[in-house]
C-alpha positions in Angstrom: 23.6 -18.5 -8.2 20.5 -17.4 -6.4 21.6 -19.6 -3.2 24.8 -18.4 -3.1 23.3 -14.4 -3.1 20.5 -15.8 -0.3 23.5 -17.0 1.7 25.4 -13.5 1.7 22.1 -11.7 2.6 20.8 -14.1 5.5 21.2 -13.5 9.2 22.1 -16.9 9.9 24.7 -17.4 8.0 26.3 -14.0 9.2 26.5 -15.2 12.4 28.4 -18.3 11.2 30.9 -15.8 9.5 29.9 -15.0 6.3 30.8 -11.5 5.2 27.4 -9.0 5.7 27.3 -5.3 5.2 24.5 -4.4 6.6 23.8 0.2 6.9 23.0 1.0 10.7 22.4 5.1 11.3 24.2 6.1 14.2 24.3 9.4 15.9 27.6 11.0 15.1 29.9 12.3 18.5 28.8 15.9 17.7 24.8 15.3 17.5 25.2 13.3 20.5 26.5 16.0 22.3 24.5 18.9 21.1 21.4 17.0 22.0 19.5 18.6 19.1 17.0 17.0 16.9 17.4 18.2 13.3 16.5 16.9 10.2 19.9 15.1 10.0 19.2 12.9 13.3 15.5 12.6 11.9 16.5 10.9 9.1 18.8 8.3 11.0 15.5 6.7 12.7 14.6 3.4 12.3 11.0 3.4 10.2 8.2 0.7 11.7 7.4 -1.2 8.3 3.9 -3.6 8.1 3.1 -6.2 10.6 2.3 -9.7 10.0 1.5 -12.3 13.3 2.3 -16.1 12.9 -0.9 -18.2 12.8 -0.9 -18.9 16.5 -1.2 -15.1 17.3 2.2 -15.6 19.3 5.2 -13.7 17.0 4.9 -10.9 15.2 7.2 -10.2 12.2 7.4 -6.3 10.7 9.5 -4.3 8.5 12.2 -2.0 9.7 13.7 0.8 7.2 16.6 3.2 7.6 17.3 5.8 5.2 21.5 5.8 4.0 21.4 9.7 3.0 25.0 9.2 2.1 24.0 6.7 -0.8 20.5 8.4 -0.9 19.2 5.3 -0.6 16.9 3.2 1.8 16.7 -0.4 3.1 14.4 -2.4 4.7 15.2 -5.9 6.3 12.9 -8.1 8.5 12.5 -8.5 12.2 10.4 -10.9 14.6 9.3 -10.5 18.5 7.1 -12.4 20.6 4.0 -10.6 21.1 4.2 -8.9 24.6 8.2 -9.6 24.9 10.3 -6.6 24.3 13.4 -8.3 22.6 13.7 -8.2 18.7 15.4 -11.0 16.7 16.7 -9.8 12.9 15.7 -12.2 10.8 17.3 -10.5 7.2 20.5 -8.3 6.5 22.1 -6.3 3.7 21.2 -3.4 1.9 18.1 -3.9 -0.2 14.7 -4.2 0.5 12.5 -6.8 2.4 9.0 -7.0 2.9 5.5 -7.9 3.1 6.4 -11.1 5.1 4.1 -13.5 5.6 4.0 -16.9 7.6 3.1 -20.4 6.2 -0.1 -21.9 7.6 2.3 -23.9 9.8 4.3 -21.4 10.8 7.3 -22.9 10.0 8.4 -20.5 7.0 8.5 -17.2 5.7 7.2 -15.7 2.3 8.4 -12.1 1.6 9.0 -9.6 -1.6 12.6 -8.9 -2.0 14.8 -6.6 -4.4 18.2 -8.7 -3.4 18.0 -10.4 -7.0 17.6 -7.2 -8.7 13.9 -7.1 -8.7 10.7 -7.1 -6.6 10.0 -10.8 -6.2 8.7 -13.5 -3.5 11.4 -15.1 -1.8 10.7 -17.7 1.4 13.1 -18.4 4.4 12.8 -20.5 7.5 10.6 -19.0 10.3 13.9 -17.9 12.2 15.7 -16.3 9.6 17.8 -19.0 7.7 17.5 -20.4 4.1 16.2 -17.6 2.5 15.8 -18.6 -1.4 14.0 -17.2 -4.2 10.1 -18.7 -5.3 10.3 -19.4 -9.2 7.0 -18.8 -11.3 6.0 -15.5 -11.2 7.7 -14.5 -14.6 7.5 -10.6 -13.2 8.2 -8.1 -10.9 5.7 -9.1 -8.0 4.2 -6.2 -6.7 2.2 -8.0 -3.5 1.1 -11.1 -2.7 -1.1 -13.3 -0.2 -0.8 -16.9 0.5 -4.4 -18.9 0.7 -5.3 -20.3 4.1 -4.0 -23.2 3.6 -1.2 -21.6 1.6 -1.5 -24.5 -1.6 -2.5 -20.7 -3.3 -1.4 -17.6 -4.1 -2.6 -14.1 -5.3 -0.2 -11.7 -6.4 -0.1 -8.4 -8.4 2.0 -7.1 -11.2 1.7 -4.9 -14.1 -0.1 -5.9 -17.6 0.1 -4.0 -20.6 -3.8 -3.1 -21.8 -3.6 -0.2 -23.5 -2.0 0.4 -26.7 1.0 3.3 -26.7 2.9 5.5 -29.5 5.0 3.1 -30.3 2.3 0.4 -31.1 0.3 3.0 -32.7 3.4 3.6 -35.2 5.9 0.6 -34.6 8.0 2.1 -37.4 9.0 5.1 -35.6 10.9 3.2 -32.5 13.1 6.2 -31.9 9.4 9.1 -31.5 9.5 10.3 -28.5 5.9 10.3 -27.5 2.7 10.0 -25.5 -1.0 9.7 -27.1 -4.0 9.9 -25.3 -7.4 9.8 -26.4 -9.6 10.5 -23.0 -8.8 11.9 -19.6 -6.2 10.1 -16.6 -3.5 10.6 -18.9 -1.4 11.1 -16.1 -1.8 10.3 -12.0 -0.1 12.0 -9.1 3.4 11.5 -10.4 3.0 9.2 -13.5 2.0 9.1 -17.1 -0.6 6.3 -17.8 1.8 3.6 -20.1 -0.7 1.5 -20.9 0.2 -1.1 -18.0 -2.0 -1.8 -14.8 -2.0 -3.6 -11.7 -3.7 -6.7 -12.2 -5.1 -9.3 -9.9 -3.3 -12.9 -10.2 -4.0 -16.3 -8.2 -2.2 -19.6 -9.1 -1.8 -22.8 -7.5 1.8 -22.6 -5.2 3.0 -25.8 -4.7 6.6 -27.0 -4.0 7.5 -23.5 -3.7 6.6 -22.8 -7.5 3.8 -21.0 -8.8 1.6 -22.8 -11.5 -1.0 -21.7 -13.7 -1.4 -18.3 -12.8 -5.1 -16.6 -14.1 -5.1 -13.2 -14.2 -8.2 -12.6 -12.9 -9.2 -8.5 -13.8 -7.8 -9.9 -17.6 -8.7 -7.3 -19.5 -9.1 -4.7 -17.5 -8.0 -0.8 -18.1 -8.3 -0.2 -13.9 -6.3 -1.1 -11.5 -5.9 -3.5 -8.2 -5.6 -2.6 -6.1 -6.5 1.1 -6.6 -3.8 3.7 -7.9 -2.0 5.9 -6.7 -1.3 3.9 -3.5 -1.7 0.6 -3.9 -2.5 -0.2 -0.9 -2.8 -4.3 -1.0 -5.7 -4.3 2.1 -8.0 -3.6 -0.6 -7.7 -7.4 -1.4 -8.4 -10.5 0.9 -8.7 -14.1 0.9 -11.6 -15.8 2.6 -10.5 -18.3 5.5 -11.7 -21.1 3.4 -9.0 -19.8 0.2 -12.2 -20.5 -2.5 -12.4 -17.1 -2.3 -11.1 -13.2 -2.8 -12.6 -9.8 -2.3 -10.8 -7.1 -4.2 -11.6 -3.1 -4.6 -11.6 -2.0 -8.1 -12.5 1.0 -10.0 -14.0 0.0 -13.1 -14.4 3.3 -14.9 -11.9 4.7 -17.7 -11.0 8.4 -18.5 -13.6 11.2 -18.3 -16.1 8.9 -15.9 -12.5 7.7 -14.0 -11.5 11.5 -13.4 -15.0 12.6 -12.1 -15.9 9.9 -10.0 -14.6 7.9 -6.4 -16.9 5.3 -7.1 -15.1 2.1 -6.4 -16.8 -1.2 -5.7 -16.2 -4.6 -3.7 -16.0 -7.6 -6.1 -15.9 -11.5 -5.3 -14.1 -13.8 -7.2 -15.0 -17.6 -6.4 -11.4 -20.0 -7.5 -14.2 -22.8 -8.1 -16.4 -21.6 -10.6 -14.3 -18.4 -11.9 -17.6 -15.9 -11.7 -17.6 -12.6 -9.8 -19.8 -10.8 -8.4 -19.4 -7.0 -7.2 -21.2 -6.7 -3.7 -21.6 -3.1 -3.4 -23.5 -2.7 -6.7 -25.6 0.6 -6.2 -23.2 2.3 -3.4 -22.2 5.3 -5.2 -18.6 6.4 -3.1 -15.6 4.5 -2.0 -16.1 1.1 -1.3 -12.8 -0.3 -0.1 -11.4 -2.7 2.7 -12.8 -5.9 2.4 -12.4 -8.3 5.4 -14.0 -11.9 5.8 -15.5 -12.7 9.7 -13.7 -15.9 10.9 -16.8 -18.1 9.6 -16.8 -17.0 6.0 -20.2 -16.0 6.7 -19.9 -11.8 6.6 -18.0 -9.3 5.0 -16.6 -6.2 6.1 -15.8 -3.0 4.2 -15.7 0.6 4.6 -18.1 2.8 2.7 -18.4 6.7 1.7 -21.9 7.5 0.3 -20.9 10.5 -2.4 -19.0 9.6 -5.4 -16.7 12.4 -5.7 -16.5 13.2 -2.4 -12.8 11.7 -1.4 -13.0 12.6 2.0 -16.8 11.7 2.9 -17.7 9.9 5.9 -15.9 6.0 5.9 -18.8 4.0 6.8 -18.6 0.3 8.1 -20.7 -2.0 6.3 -20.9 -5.6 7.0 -23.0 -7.9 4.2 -24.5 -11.5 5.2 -23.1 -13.2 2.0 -25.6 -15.8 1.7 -28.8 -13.5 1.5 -27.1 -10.6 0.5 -27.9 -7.8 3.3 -26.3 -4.8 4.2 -25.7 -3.5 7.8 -24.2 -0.1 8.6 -22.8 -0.5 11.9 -21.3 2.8 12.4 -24.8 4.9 11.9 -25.0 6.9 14.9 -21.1 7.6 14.9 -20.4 10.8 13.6 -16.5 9.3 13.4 -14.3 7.6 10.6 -13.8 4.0 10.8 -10.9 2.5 9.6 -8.3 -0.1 10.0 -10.9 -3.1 10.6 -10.4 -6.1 12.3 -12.4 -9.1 13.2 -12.1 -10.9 17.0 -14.9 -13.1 15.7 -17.5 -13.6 13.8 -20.1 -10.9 15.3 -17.2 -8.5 17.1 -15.1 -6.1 14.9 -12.3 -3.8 16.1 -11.5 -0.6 14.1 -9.5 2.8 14.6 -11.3 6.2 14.7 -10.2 9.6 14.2 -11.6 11.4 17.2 -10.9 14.8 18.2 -7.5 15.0 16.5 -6.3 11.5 18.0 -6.3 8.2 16.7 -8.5 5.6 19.3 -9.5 1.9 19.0 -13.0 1.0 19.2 -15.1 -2.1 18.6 -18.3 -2.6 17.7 -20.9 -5.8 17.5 -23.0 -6.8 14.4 -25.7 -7.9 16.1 -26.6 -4.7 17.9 -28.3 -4.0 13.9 -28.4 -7.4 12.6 -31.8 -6.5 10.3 -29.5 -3.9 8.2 -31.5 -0.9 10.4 -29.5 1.6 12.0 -30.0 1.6 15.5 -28.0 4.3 16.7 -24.5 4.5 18.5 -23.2 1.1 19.4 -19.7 1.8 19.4 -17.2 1.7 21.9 -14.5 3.5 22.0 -11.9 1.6 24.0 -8.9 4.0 24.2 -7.9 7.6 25.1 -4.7 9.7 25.5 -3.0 11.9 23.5 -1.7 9.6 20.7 -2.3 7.6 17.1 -2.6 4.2 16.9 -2.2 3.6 13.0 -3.0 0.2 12.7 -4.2 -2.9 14.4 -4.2 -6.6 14.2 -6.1 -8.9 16.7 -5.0 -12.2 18.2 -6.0 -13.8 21.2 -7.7 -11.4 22.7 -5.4 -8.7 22.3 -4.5 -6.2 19.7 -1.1 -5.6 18.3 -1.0 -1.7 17.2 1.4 0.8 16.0 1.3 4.0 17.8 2.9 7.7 17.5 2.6 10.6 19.3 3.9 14.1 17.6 7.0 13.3 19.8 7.4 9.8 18.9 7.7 8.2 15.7 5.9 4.7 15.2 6.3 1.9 17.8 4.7 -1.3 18.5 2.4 -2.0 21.6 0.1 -4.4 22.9 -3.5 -3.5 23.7 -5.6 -5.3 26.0 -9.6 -4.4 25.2 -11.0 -3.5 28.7 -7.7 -3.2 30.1 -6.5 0.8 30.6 -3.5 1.9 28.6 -1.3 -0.1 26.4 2.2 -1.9 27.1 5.2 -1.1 24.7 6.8 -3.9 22.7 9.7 -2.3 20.5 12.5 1.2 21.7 13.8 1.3 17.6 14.6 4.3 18.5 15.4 4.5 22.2 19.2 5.5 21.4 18.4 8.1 19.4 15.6 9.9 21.6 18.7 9.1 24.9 20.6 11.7 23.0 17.9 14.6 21.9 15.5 16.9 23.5 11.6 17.2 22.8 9.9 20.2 23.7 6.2 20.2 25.2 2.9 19.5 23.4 0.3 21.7 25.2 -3.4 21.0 23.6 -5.1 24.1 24.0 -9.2 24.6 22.8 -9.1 28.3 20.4 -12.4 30.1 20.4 -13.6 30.7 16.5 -15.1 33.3 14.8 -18.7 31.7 14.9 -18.7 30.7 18.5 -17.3 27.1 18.2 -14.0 26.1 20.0 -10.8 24.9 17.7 -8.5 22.0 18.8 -4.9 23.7 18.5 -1.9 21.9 18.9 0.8 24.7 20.5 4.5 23.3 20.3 7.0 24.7 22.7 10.9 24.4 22.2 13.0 22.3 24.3 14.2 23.9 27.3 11.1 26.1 27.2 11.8 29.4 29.3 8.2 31.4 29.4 10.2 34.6 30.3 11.8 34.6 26.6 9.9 35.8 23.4 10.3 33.0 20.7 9.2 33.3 16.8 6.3 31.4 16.0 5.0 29.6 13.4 1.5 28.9 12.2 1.3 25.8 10.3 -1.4 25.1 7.7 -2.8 21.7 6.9 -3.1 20.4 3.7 -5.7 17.5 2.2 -7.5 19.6 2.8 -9.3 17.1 4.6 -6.5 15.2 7.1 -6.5 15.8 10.7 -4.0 17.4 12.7 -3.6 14.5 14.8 -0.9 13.3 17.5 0.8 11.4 14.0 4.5 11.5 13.1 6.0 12.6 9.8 9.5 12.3 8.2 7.9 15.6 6.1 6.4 18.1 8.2 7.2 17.3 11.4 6.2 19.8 14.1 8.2 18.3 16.5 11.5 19.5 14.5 10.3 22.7 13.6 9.6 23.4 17.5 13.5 21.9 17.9 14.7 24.9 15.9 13.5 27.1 18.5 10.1 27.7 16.9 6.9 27.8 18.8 4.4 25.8 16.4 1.0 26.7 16.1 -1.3 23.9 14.4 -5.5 24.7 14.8 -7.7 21.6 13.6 -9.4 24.3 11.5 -12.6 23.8 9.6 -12.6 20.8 7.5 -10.4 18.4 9.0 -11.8 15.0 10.7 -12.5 13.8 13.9 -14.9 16.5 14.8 -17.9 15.4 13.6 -19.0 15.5 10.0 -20.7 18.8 10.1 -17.2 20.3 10.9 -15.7 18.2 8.0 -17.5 19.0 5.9 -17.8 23.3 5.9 -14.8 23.7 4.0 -16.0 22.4 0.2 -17.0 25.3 -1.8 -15.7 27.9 1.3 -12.2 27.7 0.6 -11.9 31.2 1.5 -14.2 31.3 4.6 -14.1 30.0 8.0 -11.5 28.1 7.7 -9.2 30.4 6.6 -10.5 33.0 9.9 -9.9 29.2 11.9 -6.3 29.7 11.3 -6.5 33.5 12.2 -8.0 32.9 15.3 -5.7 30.5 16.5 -2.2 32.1 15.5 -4.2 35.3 17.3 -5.4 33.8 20.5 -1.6 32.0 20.7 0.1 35.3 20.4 -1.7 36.9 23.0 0.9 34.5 25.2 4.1 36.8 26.3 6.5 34.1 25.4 5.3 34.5 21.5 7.3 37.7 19.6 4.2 38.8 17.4 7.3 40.8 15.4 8.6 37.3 14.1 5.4 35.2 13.3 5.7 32.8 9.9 3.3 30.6 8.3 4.0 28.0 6.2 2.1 24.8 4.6 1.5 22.5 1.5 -0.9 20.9 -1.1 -4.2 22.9 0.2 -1.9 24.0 3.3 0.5 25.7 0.1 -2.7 27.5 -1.0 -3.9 28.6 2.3 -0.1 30.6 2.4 -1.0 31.9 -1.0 -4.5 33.2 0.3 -3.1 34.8 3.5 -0.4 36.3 2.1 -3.0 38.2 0.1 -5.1 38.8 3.5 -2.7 38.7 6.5 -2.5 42.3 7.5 0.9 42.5 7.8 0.7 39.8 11.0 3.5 37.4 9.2 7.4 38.0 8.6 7.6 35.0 6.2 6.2 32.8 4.1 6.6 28.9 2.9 4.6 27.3 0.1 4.8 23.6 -0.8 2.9 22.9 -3.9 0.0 24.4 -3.3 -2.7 26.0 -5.6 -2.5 29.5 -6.9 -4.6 29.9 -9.6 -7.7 27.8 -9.5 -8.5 28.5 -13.4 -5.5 26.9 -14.5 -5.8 24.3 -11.7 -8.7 22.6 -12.8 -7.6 22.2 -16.4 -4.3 20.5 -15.5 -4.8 18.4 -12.2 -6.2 14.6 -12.8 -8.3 13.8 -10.1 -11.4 16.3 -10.9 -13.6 14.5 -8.6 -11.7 16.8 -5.9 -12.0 19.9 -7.2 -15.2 19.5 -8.5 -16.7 18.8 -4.9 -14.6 21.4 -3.2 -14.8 24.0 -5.9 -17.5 23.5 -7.6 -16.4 22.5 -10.9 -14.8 24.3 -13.8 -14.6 28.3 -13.9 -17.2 28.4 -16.6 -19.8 26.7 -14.3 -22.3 29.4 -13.6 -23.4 28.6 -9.7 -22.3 30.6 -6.4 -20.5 27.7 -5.2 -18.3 27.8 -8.4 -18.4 31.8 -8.7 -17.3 32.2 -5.2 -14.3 29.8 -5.6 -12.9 31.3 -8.4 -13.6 35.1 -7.2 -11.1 33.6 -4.0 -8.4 32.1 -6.1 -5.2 33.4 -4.8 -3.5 35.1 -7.8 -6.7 37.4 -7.6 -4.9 38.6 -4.1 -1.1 38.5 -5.2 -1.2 42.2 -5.8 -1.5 42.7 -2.1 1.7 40.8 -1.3 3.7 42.2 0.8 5.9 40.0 3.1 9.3 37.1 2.0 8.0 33.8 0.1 9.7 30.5 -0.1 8.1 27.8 -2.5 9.1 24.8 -3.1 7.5 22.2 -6.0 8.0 18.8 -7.3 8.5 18.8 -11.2 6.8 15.3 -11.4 3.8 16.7 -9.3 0.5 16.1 -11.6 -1.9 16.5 -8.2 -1.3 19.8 -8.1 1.1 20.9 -11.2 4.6 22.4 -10.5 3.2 25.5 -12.8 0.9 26.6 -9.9 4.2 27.4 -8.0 6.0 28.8 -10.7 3.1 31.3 -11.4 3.3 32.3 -7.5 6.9 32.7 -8.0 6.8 34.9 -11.2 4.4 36.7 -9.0 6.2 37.4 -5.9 9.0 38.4 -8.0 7.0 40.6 -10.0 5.9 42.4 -7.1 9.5 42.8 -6.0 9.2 40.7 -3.0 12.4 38.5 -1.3 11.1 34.9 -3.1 13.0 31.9 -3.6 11.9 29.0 -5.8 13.4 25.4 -4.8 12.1 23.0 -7.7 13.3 19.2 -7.5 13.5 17.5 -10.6 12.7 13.8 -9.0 10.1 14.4 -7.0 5.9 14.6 -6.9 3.7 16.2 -4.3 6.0 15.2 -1.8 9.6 14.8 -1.5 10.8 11.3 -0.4 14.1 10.8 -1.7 17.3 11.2 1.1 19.5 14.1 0.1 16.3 15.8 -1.3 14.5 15.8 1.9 17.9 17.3 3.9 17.7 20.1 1.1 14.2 20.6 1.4 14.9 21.2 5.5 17.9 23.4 4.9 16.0 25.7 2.5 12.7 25.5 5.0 15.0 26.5 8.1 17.6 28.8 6.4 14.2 30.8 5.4 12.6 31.0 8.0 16.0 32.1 10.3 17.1 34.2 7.7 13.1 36.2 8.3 12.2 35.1 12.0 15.8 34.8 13.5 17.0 38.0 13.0 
């Protein structure tokens, strides 16, 4: 049964004439000709999925997604490119989902996660496509997954039930409708806690099978890797495969919600003992990545627990002796996305001045674990992202974006200038459309410092016109405003509207320095907040901006920094948007999950007598609502526990209250963000039909 399904959903037998309905987004005759990019050509991009290269370095196979807004579904199916060469072979058709390839040690087949049999499982086809066929073993969904080396092993991760629920609690009551909880994390970002969580697996794979699988975190009430993203670079194999670094969190409920202190654990296959390596390192401790001899390991590191968005540190550890070097000392910059090229040279990407750049940097240059000041370099300019990396032979495959430009793959050659473009996904798509211009522009502030501002023009720009502008607020609050691409808040198609878009780098967002970063906890209501004032001001001052129709709109902290001008804007916007974003910090605290944020951006709970915390509170928007004055839109997620859907339903009952033009869009399926096809068309219908209905007229 499970051949004869492989053979309808492979590539290769397709082209021998089996019957293969595969979804392809195509511009329709009438987008084509208007030239316009709107959310409905947006969503009919193809979506750059993860990267895997073949063990010679020489192919690279990745992920490609398109979104079928008709069904409101998406698929993802598998491609594969020689590194440098700019045509793509599909490897996998139909409509399901196909992922996290990776190549045997020979290079001769292909392991991947697929949903074609129903479920998430591992499923392993010949290097060119054909012969795809299920892997049996697993006995579960299979979450992720990493061959060993010399691929005779396997780690994988799926959900275990730990915790006890309602219904074990009182198994005569199977039809109770109920949750109980006995400590904090009851619920996380957009799910209640059901007693499962992702545990760490390695078994012996042999003849395609899996075989005697050992949970490995057995026991465990944490997760790996850590929730709410999963992200499976927080595990790695060593190049030997007797090995396996993993992140983990090993704190439960109060101590879970208050802390980021996660840690870097080796497990050794041979003897079953682990050992966590960042023992005594209080932040995030995530990353983990072996040098080529087996020798080091890699990791990123933030020093404050509690502090999500403190410096990421890279720390390398000798693992025979046990010491620590912090490489990145004298960088006031992120690091992220490491890489070895051998075993004393590492590549990593770096948030710098609201870009994304490749840099590299050598241990030896602080070998005896003593920080020896800036020894980075940072290889790359240009107004861009890359977003990730992987090294081989010299050179670097990355993914790159540009606010203009969704993902693409290039080559990078270190030393070399500029990069060389492997995959056009979406070269018959941007044939069709306009892009306006990107203009960086440096905004004095308030206190004498100058503000990166992104300024957005229209397509088919004409300075003589007036245009309504926008100023967009970024949430986090700590996430740049960086050249990056999104299928959410794209600036790009807000400017396509025939918006100017206004987006300052405002106090506390990276790749500024740490200092810079760092102002905005416990200030909420300060500088930042006269950042954004000062550049919307300094843009208007432009004669192609009509300071009569100026909007602002944002989410998560960008949704509360509406909320807080819309109390303070003196009368300078014609509209307002809100995404979930915080109103009223009192009832904040008490029902978001991750208190570790607010704690280190607030200052803890309302009753906490400090200035810090007294400040905070005294700023909370729904102190300000009676000033409002000016159209609101907001918009919520009813399964959003980050920041719960009530904060936006007090705003509303507020705006209404005051008699102001509000309108409340809440979707039913949906968390802090909104993901899902036909939701995300509504969501840019409501956000556009507001803003023209205010800004337009």
């Amino acid at each position: 049964m499970f051949f004869s399904l492989a053979a309808l959903f492979s590539c290769q037998q397709a082209k021998k004439g089996a019957e293969t309905k595969t979804f392809e987004p195509v511009l329709t005759a009438e987008e084509a000709e208007a030239g316009k990019f709107t959310a409905e050509v947006m969503l009919k991009m193809k979506r750059l999925g993860e990267t895997t290269l073949s063990p010679d370095g020489k192919t690279v196979v990745y992920g490609v997604t398109v979104v079928d807004a008709e069904r409101n579904k998406s698929y993802t199916n598998l491609y594969a490119q020689t590194v440098g060469d700019t045509v793509a072979t599909r490897l996998t058709c139909g409509n399901h989902k196909d992922l996290n390839a990776r190549f045997s040690p020979d290079g001769k087949s292909l392991y991947f996660l697929s949903d074609r049999s129903g479920s998430l499982q591992l499923w392993k086809m010949d290097a060119d496509g054909g012969h795809p066929s299920p892997m049996p073993g697993f006995g579960t969904e299979v979450a992720g997954f990493e061959l060993s080396p010399a691929g005779d092993k396997v780690w994988y991760t799926a959900q275990v039930k730990v915790d006890s629920t309602a219904k074990d609690l009182h198994p005569g009551l199977p039809e109770a409708k109920a949750m109980i909880y006995d400590d904090l994390m009851a619920r996380h970002w957009n799910y209640w806690l059901d007693g499962t969580y992702s545990h760490l697996f390695v078994a012996d794979f042999r003849n395609g099978k899996a075989e005697n699988a050992k949970d490995i975190t057995a026991g465990g009430a944490w997760d790996v890797p850590l929730a709410p993203y999963f992200d499976l670079s927080e595990i790695a194999w060593n190049h030997s495969g007797t090995q396996i670094a993993y992140t983990a969190k090993k704190l439960h409920g109060k101590a879970y919600a208050e802390s980021t202190d996660s840690d870097i654990y080796l497990y050794d296959l041979a003897t079953g003992e682990t050992r966590n390596l960042t023992e005594g390192m209080p932040g995030y401790d995530r990353y983990p990545l072996f040098s080529p001899d087996d020798r080091k390991i890699a990791w990123t590191s933030m020093e404050r627990a509690g502090n999500e968005s403190d410096k990421e540190r890279l720390f390398v550890a000798d693992l025979a002796t046990g010491a620590k070097s912090y490489l990145t000392g004298g960088f006031d910059y992120n690091a992220q996305s490491l890489q070895w090229a051998d075993d004393e040279t590492l590549y990593f990407i770096a948030p710098i001045e609201a870009t994304h750049q490749i840099c590299r940097v050598r241990t030896l240059a602080d070998e005896a674990g003593a920080d020896r000041g800036p020894n980075v370099e940072v290889l790359t300019e240009g107004l861009h992202d890359y977003t990730s990396i992987r090294y081989a032979d010299g050179k670097l495959l990355a993914a790159k974006t540009t606010l203009t430009m969704a993902p693409e793959l290039f080559v990078v050659e270190p030393g070399c200038p500029g990069d060389t473009q492997m995959t056009f996904m979406n070269r018959p798509i941007y044939e069709k459309i306009r892009m306006g211009e990107v203009q960086k522009r440096w905004v004095p502030t308030t206190d004498g410092k100058r503000m990166l501002t992104w300024v957005l023009l229209p397509p088919d720009f004409d300075p003589t016109k007036k245009y309504p502008t926008l100023l967009y607020c970024q949430g986090g609050p700590q996430s740049v405003v960086s050249q990056r691409w999104s299928y959410r808040w794209n600036l790009a198609l807000m400017a396509s509207q025939g918006y100017v878009v206004v987006a300052p780098n405002r106090r506390g967002l990276p790749s500024f320095g740490q200092e810079w970063l760092d102002q905005i906890s416990g200030d909420y209501s300060g500088q930042n907040i006269r950042d954004y004032l000062s550049a919307i001001d300094d843009v208007a001052k432009e004669p192609w901006v009509d300071t009569a129709r100026l909007g602002c709109v944002g989410a998560s902290y960008g949704g509360y920094s509406v909320y807080y001008l819309a109390g303070h804007h003196e009368k300078r916007f014609k509209a307002f948007i809100a995404h979930c974003g915080m109103f009223n910090f009192e009832s904040f605290y008490l029902s978001t999950e991750e208190l570790w944020f607010p704690n280190n951006d607030i200052g803890g709970p309302y009753w906490k007598e400090d200035p810090v915390t007294r400040r905070s509170y005294a700023h909370s928007p729904h102190k300000f609502a009676d000033r409002w004055d000016t159209p609101i839109l907001i918009i919520v997620g009813l399964q959003d526990f980050r920041i719960p859907y009530t904060e936006s339903l007090q705003a509303f009952t507020a705006a209404r209250l005051k008699g102001l033009d509000a309108r409340l869009v809440a979707f039913e399926d949906e968390g802090h963000q909104v993901f899902k096809p036909q939701n995300s068309l509504l969501w840019h219908r409501e956000f556009f039909g507001w803003l023209d209905k205010y800004l337009k007229k």
